[in-house]
N, C-alpha and C positions, 0 to 999 in steps of 0.2 A: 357607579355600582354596576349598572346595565355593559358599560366596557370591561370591565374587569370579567365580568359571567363571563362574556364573548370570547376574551382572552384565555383564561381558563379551560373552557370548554375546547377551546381549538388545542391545546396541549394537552387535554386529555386524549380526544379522537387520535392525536400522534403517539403520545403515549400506548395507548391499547394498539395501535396498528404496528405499530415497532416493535410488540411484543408478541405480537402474533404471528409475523413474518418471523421473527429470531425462532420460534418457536418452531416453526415448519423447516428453517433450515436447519436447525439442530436435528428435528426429525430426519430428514433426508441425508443428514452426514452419518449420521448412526444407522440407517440401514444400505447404505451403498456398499462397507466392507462388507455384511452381513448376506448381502447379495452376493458378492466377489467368488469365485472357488478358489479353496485353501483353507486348511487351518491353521490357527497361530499356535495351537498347541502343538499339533505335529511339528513345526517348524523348530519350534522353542527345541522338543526335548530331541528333534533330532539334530541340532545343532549340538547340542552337549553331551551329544551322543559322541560326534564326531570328535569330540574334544577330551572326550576319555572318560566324561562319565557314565556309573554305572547305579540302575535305578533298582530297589527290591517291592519297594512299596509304588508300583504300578498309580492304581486306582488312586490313593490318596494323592499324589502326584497331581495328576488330569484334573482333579476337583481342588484343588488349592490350584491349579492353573487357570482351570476353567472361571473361579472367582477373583481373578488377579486379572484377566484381559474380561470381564464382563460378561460369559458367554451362558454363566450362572440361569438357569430357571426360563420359563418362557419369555416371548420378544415384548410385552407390557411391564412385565418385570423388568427385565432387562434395560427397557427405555425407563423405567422410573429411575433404577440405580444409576445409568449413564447422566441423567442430567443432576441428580443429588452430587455425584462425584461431578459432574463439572462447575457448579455451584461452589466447589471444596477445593476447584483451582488442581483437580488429578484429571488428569486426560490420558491416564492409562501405561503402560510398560511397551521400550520398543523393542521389537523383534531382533532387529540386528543388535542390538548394544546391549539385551537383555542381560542382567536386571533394572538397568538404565530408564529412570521415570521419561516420558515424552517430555513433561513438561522441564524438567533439567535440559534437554539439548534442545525445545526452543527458545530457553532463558536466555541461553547459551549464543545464540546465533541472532533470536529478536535485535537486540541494541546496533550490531553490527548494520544491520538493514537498514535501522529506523533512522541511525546515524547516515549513511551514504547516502539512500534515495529521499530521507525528510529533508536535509539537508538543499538537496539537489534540486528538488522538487521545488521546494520555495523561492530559493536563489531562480531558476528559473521563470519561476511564476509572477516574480515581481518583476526583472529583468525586459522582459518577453511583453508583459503587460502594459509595462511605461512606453517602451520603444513603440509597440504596436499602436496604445493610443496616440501619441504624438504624430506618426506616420497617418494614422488614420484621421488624425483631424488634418493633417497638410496631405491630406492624397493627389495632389495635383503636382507638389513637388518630385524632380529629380529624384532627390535625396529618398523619398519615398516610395516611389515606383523599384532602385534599385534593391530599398531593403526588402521589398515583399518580392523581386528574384531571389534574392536570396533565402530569405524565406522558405520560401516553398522549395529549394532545394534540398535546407536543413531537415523539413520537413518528412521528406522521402528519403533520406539516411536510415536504413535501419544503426538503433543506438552500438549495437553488437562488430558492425562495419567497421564505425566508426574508434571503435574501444580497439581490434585489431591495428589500425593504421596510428593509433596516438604508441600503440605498445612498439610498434618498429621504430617509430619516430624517434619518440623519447626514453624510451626504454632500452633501446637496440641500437640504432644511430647514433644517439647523443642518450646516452645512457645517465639521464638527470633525475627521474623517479625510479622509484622500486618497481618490479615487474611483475610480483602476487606478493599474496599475501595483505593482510589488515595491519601488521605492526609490528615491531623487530620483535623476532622470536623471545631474543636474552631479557625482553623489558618483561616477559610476563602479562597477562589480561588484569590490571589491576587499573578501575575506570576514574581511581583518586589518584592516581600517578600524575601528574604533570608531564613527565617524559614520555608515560604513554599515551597520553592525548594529542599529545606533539607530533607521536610517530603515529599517528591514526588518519591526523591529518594532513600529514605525507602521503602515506601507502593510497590516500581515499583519492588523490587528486585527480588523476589519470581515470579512474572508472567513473567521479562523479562528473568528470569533463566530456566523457560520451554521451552520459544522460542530460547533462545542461544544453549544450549544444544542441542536440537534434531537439531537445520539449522546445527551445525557443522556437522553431522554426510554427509549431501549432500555436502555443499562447500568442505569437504576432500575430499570426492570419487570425485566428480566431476574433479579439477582441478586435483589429483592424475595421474587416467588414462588417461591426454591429455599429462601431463610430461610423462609416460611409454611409450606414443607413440612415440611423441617427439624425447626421447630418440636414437629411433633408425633411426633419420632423417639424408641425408646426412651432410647438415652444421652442426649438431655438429657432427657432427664424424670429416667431416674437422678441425673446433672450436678445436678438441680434437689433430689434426695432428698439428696445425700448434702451440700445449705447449700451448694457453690459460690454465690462471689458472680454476680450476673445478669451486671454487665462480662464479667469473668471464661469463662464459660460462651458467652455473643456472639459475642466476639472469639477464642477458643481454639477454642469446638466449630462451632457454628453457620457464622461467616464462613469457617472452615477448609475446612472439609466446599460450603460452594458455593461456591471461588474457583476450582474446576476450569474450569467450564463459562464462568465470565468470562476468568482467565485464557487458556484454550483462544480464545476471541473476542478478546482484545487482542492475540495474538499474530501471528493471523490476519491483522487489522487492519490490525497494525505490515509484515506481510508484504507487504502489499497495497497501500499508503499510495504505492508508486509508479505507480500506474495513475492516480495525480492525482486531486482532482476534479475533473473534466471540466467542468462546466456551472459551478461555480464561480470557476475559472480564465480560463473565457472571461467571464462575464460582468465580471469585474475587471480581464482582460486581463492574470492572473499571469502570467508566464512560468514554467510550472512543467510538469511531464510531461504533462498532461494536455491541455494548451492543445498542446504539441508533436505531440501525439498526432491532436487534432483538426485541425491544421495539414496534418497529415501524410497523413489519411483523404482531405480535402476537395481535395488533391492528386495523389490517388495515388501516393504517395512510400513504394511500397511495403517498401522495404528497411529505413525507417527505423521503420515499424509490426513489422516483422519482428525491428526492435532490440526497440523500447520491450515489444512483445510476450514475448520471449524474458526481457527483465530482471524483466519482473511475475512470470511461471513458475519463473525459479530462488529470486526472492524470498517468493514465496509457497510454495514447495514448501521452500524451507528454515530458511522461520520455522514450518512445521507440524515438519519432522524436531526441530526444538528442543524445539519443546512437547512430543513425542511422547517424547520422553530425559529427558524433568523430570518427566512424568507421577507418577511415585514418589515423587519428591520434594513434590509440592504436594499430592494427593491421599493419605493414611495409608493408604486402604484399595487402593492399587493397588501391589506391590509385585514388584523384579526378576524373583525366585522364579516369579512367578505368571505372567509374560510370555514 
C-alpha cells in the first residue's frame, strides 16, 4: 500500500508539471504572432483583392474575419478561445491557402515526416546502439578503434551534405532512385494502396539514407563511451569475480546501466521527428513538416507556423513526460520511492 502512495504520487507530481509546462508554452505560441507586426486580416482581404474580388459590406467582413483567425475581443478572451479551439483539434485558417484549415495542410504533410524521420530515427538508433555497445565493450580492439574513426567522421557530416552527394551518386550518375518527390504522382496519396506504400518506400530511400548514416555516427559515440566507463565500475568487476559469462554481464549489466542516457535521446528524438528535416525535405522536395514549414516562413503564413509550432511543443513536451514515468523502469538505480 505505502509503495503504491509512492508510485502514484510520483505520477501525479509528473502529471501536474507536464501540464503546467504545456500550458506555458501554448501561452507563449499564442502570443508571439500577436507580438509580430502584420495583420492577417489585411493580408487575407488584400489578397482577394488582388484576385478580383470586390467587398460592399466592409465592417461585417473584418468581424466574421477577425472571429475566424481569433483576433475577436481582448487578449484573456482571446487565450481562452485559442485553447477551447485547440482542445476541438482547430488551429485556425492559413493565410496563403486561405480558406484552407491549418490543420488540413498539417494532416497533409504530418505522416509524410513521421513516416521518413520515425522510420529513420529508429533504424538508426538500434543500429548505432548494438554496434556502439559491442565496440564499447571490446574498446581495445582494432576493429573498435577503426569504427569509432569512423564515427566520428559520420558524426561531423552535416545530414543535408550528405543527401546532396547520395542525390549525384544515385540519382544522377547511376540514376537507381527517384530524385524528389514522396511517390509517383499517377498512384495518388492513398495510405491503403499497397502500390503506394511501395512507392513511398522508394522515393524515402535516399533522404532517409542521409539521416541514418550521419545519427549512427552519434548513437556510436554516444553509448560507446558510457560502456568504457561502465567498464571500470565496481559491479562488473564483481560481475567478472563471481565467473559471470562476458555475454552475460554486456548485455544484463553494462548495456542496462547506459541505455538511460540513449533511451532519454530516442525519445526526444521520436518527440521531435515533427519539426521535419528541413534542409532535407527541401532539397528532395518531400512534402513532409518541414518543407510545410519552410513554405510557411518564406510566406509569412504566420498562423500555420503557429500550428506546426505548437504540434512540435506538445510533441516534444510529451515524449519527455513518457521518458520521465519509465525512468524506473529502464534505469535499476532510479526508483519511485526516491522521486
Amino acid at each position: 500500500m505505502v509503495r503504491f502512495g509512492r508510485v502514484h504520487k510520483y505520477f501525479v507530481k509528473r502529471i501536474i508539471l507536464f501540464f503546467i509546462i504545456m500550458l506555458i508554452a501554448i501561452f507563449i505560441n499564442f502570443m508571439i504572432p500577436r507580438l509580430t507586426p502584420g495583420n492577417p486580416i489585411v493580408t487575407v482581404i488584400g489578397m482577394l483583392l488582388r484576385q478580383g474580388s470586390r467587398f460592399e459590406n466592409i465592417d461585417e467582413i473584418i468581424d466574421t474575419y477577425e472571429r475566424m483567425f481569433g483576433l475577436k475581443g481582448s487578449l484573456p478572451e482571446q487565450f481562452v478561445r485559442y485553447l477551447t479551439e485547440i482542445f476541438r483539434g482547430n488551429l485556425g485558417y492559413s493565410i496563403r491557402y486561405f480558406p484552407v484549415k491549418v490543420s488540413v495542410l498539417i494532416g497533409r504533410s504530418l505522416p509524410f515526416t513521421i513516416f521518413l524521420l520515425g522510420l529513420s530515427t529508429v533504424i538508426s538508433w538500434v543500429v548505432g546502439t548494438i554496434i556502439g555497445l559491442l565496440a564499447g565493450w571490446k574498446s581495445e580492439s582494432n576493429l573498435s578503434k577503426a569504427f569509432s574513426y569512423v564515427a566520428l567522421v559520420l558524426n561531423v557530416i552535416p545530414y543535408y551534405m550528405l543527401a546532396l552527394v547520395l542525390i549525384y551518386v544515385f540519382a544522377y550518375l547511376i540514376p537507381i532512385f527517384p530524385l524528389t518527390g514522396a511517390y509517383k504522382g499517377s498512384l495518388g496519396m492513398n495510405w491503403a494502396n499497397i502500390e503506394f506504400i511501395k512507392s513511398l518506400l522508394w522515393h524515402s530511400i535516399l533522404p532517409s539514407m542521409s539521416i541514418i548514416i550521419t545519427s549512427l555516427g552519434w548513437w556510436f559515440l554516444s553509448i560507446r563511451s558510457l560502456v568504457v566507463d561502465l567498464k571500470g565500475e565496481d559491479f562488473i568487476t564483481l560481475s567478472e569475480a563471481k565467473g559471470l559469462k562476458e555475454n552475460y554481464i554486456m548485455w544484463r549489466y553494462a548495456f542496462r546501466n547506459s541505455l538511460l542516457p540513449q533511451v532519454t535521446m530516442l525519445a526526444l528524438s521520436l518527440g521531435g521527428i515533427v519539426n521535419g528535416a528541413l534542409l532535407t525535405e527541401m532539397i528532395f522536395s518531400y512534402p513532409g513538416l518541414g518543407l510545410l514549414l519552410f513554405e510557411s516562413i518564406s510566406t509569412a503564413d504566420y498562423t500555420v507556423i503557429q500550428g506546426i509550432t505548437l504540434i512540435i511543443t506538445l510533441s516534444v513536451g510529451f515524449a519527455t513526460f513518457i521518458i520521465d514515468i519509465m525512468y524506473p523502469l529502464i534505469d535499476p538505480r532510479i526508483t519511485y520511492e526516491e522521486s
